[in-house]
C-alpha positions in Angstrom: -1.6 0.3 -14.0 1.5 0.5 -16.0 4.2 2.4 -15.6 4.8 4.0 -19.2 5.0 7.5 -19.8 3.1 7.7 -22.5 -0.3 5.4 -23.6 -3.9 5.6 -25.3 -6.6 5.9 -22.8 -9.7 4.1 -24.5 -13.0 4.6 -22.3 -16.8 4.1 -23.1 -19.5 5.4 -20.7 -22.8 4.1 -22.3 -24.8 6.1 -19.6 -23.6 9.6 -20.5 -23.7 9.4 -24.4 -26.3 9.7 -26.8 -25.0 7.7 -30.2 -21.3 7.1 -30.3 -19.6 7.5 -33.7 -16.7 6.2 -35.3 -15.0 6.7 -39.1 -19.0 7.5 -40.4 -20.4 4.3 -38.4 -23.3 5.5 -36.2 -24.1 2.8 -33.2 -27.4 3.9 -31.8 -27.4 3.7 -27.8 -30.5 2.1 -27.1 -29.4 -1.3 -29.4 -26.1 -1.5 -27.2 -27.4 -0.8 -24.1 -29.5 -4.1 -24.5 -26.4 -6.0 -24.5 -25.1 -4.1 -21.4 -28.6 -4.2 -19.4 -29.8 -7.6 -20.0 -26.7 -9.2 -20.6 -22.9 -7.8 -19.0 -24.5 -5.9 -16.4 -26.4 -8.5 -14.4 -23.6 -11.3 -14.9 -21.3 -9.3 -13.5 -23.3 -7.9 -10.4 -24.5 -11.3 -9.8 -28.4 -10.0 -11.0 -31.2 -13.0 -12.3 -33.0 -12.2 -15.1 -29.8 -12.1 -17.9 -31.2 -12.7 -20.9 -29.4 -13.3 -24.0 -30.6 -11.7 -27.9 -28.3 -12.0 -30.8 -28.9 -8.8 -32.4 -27.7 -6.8 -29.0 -24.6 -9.2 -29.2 -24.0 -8.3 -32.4 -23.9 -4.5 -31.5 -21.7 -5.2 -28.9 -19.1 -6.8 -31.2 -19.0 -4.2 -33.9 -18.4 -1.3 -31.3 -15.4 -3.0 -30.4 -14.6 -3.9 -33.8 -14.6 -0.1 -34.5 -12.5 0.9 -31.5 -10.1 -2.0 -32.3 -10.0 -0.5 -36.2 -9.5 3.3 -35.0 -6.3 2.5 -32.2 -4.6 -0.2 -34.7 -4.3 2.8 -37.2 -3.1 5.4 -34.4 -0.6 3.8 -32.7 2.6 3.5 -32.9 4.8 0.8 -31.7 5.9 0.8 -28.2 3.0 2.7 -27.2 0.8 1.4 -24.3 -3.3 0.9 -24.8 -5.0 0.9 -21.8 -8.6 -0.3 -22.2 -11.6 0.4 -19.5 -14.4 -1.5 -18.1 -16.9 -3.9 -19.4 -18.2 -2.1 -22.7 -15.0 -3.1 -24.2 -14.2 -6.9 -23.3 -13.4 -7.9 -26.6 -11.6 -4.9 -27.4 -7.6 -6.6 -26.4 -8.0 -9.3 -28.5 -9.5 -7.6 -31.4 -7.0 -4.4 -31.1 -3.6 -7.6 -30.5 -5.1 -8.8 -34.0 -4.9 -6.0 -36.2 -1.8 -4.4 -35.0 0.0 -7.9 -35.5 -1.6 -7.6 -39.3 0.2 -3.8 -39.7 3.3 -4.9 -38.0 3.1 -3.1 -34.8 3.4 -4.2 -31.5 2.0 -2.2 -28.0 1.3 -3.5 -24.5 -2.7 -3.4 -23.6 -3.9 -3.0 -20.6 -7.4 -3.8 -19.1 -9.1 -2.2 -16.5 -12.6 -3.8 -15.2 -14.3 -1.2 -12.9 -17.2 -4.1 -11.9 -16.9 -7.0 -10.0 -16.1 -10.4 -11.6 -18.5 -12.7 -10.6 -18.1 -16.6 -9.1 -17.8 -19.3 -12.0 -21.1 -20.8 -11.8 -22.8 -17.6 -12.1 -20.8 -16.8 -15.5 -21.7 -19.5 -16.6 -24.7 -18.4 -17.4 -23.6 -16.4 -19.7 -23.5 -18.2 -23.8 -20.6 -15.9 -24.9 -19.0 -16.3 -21.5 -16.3 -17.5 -23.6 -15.7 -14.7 -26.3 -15.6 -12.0 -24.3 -13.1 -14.2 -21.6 -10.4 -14.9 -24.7 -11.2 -11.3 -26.0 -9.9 -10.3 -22.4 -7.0 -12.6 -22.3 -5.3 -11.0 -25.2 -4.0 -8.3 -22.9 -0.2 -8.3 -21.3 -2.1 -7.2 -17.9 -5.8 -7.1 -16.6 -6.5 -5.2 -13.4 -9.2 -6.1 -10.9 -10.3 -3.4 -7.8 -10.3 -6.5 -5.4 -8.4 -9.7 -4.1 -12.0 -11.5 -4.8 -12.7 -10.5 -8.1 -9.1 -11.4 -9.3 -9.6 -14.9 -8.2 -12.7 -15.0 -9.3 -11.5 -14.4 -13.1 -8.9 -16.6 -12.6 -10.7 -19.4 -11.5 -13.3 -19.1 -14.2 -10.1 -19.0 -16.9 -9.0 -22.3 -15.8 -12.2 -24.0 -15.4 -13.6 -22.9 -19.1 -10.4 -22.5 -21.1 -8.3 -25.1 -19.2 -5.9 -22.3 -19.3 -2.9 -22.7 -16.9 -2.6 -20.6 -13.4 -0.4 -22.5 -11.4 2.1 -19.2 -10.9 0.6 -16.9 -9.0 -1.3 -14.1 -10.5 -0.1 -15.0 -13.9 -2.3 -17.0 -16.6 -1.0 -18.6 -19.1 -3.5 -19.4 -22.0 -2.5 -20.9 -26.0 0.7 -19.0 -26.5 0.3 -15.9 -24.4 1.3 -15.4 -20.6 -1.0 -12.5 -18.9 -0.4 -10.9 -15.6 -3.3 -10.3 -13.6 -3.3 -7.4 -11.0 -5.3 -6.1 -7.7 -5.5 -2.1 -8.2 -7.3 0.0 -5.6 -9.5 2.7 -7.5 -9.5 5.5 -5.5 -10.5 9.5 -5.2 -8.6 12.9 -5.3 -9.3 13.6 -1.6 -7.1 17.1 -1.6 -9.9 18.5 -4.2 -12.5 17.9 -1.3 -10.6 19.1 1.7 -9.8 22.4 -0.8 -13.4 22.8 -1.5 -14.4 22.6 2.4 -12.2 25.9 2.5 -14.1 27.8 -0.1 -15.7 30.4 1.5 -19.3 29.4 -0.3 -19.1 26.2 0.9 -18.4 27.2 4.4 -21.2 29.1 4.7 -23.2 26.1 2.9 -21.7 24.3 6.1 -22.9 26.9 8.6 -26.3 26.9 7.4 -26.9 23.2 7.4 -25.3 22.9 10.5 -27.9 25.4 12.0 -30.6 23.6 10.2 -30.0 20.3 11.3 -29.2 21.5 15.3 -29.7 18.9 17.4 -30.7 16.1 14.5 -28.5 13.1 13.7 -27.7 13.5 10.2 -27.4 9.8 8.1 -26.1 10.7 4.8 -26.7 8.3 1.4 -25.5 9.2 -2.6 -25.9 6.7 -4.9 -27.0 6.5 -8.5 -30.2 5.3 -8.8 -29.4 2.0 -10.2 -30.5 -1.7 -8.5 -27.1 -2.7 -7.5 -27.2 0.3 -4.9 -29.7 -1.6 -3.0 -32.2 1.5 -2.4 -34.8 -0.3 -1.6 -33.1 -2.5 0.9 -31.7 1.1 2.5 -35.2 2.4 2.4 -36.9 -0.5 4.6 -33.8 -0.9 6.8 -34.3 2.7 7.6 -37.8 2.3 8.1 -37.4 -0.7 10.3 -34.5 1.5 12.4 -37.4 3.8 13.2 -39.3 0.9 14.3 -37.0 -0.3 16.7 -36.0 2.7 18.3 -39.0 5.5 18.7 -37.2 7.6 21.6 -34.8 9.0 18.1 -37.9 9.9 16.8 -36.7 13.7 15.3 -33.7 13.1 16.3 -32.6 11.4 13.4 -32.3 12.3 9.4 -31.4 10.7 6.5 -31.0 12.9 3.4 -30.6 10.5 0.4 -29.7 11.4 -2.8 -30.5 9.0 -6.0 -28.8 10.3 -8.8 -31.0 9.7 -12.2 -29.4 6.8 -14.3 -31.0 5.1 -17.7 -34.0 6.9 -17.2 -35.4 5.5 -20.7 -35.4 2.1 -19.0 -38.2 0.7 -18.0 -36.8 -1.1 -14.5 -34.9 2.2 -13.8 -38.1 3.6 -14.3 -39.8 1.1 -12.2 -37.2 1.2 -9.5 -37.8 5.4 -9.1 -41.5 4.7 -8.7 -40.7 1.7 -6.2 -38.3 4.6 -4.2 -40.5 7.3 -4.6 -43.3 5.2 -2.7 -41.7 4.2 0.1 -40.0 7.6 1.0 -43.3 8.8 1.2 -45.0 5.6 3.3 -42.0 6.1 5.6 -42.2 9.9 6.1 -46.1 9.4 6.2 -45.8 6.9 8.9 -43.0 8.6 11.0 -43.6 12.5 10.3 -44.8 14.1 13.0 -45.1 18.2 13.3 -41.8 19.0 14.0 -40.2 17.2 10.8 -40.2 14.4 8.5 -36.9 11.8 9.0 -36.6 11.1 5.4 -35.5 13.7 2.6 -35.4 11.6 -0.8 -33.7 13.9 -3.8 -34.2 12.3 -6.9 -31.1 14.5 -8.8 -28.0 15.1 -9.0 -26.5 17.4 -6.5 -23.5 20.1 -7.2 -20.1 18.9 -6.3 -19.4 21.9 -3.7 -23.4 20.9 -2.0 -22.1 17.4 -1.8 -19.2 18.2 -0.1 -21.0 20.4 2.2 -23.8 17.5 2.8 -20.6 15.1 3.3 -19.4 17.5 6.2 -22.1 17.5 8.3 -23.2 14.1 8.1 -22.6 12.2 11.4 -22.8 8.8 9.5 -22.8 7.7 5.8 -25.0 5.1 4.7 -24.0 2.6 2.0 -26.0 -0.7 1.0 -24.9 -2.1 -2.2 -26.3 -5.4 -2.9 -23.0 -5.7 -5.4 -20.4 -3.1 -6.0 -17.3 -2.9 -8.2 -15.7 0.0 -5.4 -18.2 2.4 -4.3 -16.1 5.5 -4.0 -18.9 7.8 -1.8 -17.4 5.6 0.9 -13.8 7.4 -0.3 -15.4 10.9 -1.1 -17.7 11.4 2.8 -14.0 10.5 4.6 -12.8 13.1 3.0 -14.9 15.3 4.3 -15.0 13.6 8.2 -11.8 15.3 9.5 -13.4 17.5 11.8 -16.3 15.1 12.6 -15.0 12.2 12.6 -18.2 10.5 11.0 -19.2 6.8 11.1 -19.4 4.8 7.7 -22.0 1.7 7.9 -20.8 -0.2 4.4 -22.2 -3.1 2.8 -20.5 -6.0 2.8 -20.9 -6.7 -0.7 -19.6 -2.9 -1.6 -16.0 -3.9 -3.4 -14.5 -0.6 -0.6 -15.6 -3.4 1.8 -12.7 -5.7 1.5 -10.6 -2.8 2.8 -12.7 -0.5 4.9 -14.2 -3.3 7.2 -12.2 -2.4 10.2 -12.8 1.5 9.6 -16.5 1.0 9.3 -19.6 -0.7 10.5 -20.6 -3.5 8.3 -23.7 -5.1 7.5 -25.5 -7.4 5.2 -28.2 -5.1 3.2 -30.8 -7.5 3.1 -31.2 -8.5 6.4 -33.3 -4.9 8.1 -32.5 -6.3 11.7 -28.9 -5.9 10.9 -28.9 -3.1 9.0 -31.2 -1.1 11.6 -28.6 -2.4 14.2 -25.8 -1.0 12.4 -27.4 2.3 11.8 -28.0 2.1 15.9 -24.4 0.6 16.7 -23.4 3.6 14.3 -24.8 6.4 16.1 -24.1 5.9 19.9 -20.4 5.1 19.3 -18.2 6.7 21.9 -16.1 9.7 20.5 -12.5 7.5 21.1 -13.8 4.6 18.8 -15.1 7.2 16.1 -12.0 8.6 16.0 -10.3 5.5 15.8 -12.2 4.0 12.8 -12.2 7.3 10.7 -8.1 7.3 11.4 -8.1 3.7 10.1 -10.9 5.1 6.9 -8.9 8.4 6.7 -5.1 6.4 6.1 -6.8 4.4 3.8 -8.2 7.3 1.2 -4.9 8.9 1.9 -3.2 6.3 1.0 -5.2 5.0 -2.7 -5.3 7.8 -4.3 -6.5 8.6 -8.0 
């Protein structure tokens, strides 16, 4: 983001950690994650049903109090704070406050791995205003897309009357901030290494034998309602509707990864997934094979790479996405095959993977089951020439 050789990597990942202490406080997970599920997490992926509670808000605003209180005392002057994601919006201003009190002065940094939604939907949002001034006390706040950069932009002007005539720079009370378009991207050499492993070649050689003479349709996703599973699920099952003569000729293996599994809509939404894998395999099994294999789990990195390799096509239907970096990861496994990515529109990797891939809008199952179709009887030239336009790209935005 910065190019300083040394800095403080702050990052918070709410899903992976029990309790998260700091100098004897103990925040409990299942208070903040209130404020991030029914608050930060739909505003931002442009969900309905936000709902607002003070005591969640307050939780919110203390863990950043105590980050802020721990990096003040640990850093020295000239050093650079770079700050991650969503958990931590109020975090620059709160950190720019107490280091001014002890003297010291640092460049911060601020990384938002979501989208940033339209104004009007923001505004929805009764501390839209905190956590926008909390982010504008860094020197430089990155965005993964040309969209979501303008978005936050916008929204600056229109609630803090801030000033953005010069481009990419907003200029609010007495501070001027840069804001930034970074691509996130993957370590594709670590996956074209780990197609050479001898384990995971024979993994390769087995699936392939497996799946002789199938189309394979590959999906990972968390299983979280942003991924749009449900959406891939009936598209899917409307594909097979429209075209019975691919009847076992045609997989797709989908993995959901678990995610929030003490929530109740995450809970819900497995159910919900669950159901229709086995309504579709129910309706289109026949005794030769099922066209649906639905894992609930997470899958080992060298299997994934394997499943990558002999997909023909990845699937991808986000309903909102900050990146969606299994578009990134299955192109780095397609250099022999050459496979075919069909990509949301509303997946952030859209806005520079659209000519590479085969786009769709994930509600609509006519469009998606035609881009499944369009997908899989591409001639070998046009393959090639999207995964070269895919494969420059991963090559090119790299971690």
């Amino acid at each position: 983001m910065m190019p300083v050789p040394s800095f403080w990597t702050v990052i918070l990942h709410m899903n992976i950690i029990t309790d998260f202490q700091v100098s004897g406080f103990t925040v409990v997970k299942e208070v903040l994650t209130l404020a991030i599920d029914c608050m930060l997490w739909p505003i931002l992926h442009y969900q309905s049903g936000v709902t607002f509670d003070d005591g969640p808000w307050q939780a919110y605003k203390r863990v950043n109090e105590l980050f802020a209180d721990q990096i003040a005392d640990a850093a020295d002057t000239g050093k650079l704070v770079w700050v991650h994601d969503y958990h931590l919006m109020l975090l620059p201003e709160l950190l720019r406050s107490r280091l001014e009190q002890q003297g010291k002065s640092c460049a911060i940094g601020f990384s938002l791995h979501t989208p940033f939604p339209a104004g009007d939907f923001w505004r929805a949002l009764p501390v839209r205003k905190h956590l926008i001034e909390g982010l504008l006390a860094s020197d430089l706040i990155g965005f993964h897309t040309d969209e979501y950069k303008q978005n936050f932009i916008e929204t600056c002007g229109n609630l803090l009357n801030a000033r953005t005539e010069i481009q990419n720079q907003i200029q609010y009370k007495n501070r001027l901030v840069c804001i930034g378009k970074f691509i996130v991207g993957i370590d594709p050499q670590k996956f074209t290494d780990t197609l050479k492993n001898p384990e995971v070649e024979n993994r390769i050689k087995t699936l392939k034998e497996k799946y002789r003479g199938m189309t394979v349709i590959v999906g990972v996703d968390r299983l979280d309602h942003i991924k749009g599973l449900t959406q891939k699920l009936k598209g899917f099952d409307s594909f097979l509707d429209d075209h019975p003569e691919l009847r076992n000729k045609v997989v797709l293996i989908q993995v959901a990864v678990p995610s929030r599994e003490d929530v109740k809509e995450y809970q819900e939404l497995e159910t919900e997934l669950s159901t229709l894998a086995g309504k579709i395999n129910g309706k289109h099994s026949t005794p030769d094979g099922t066209p649906l294999l639905y894992m609930h789990r997470s899958v080992p990195f060298n299997e994934l790479a394997a499943l990558y390799s002999i997909a023909d096509a990845c699937l991808l239907t986000s309903t909102r996405d900050g990146m969606n970096l299994v578009s990134f990861e299955y192109v780095a496994c397609q250099e022999k095959r050459h496979g075919v990515l069909i990509l949301s529109e509303f997946a952030g990797a859209a806005s520079f993977m659209r000519e590479g891939s085969i786009c769709f809008h994930p509600a609509n199952k006519t469009e998606m089951s035609e881009a499944i179709f369009k997908a899989l009887t591409l001639d070998p030239e046009e393959r090639q020439s999207k995964f070269e336009k895919l494969q420059k790209f991963v090559h090119t935005y790299t971690r």
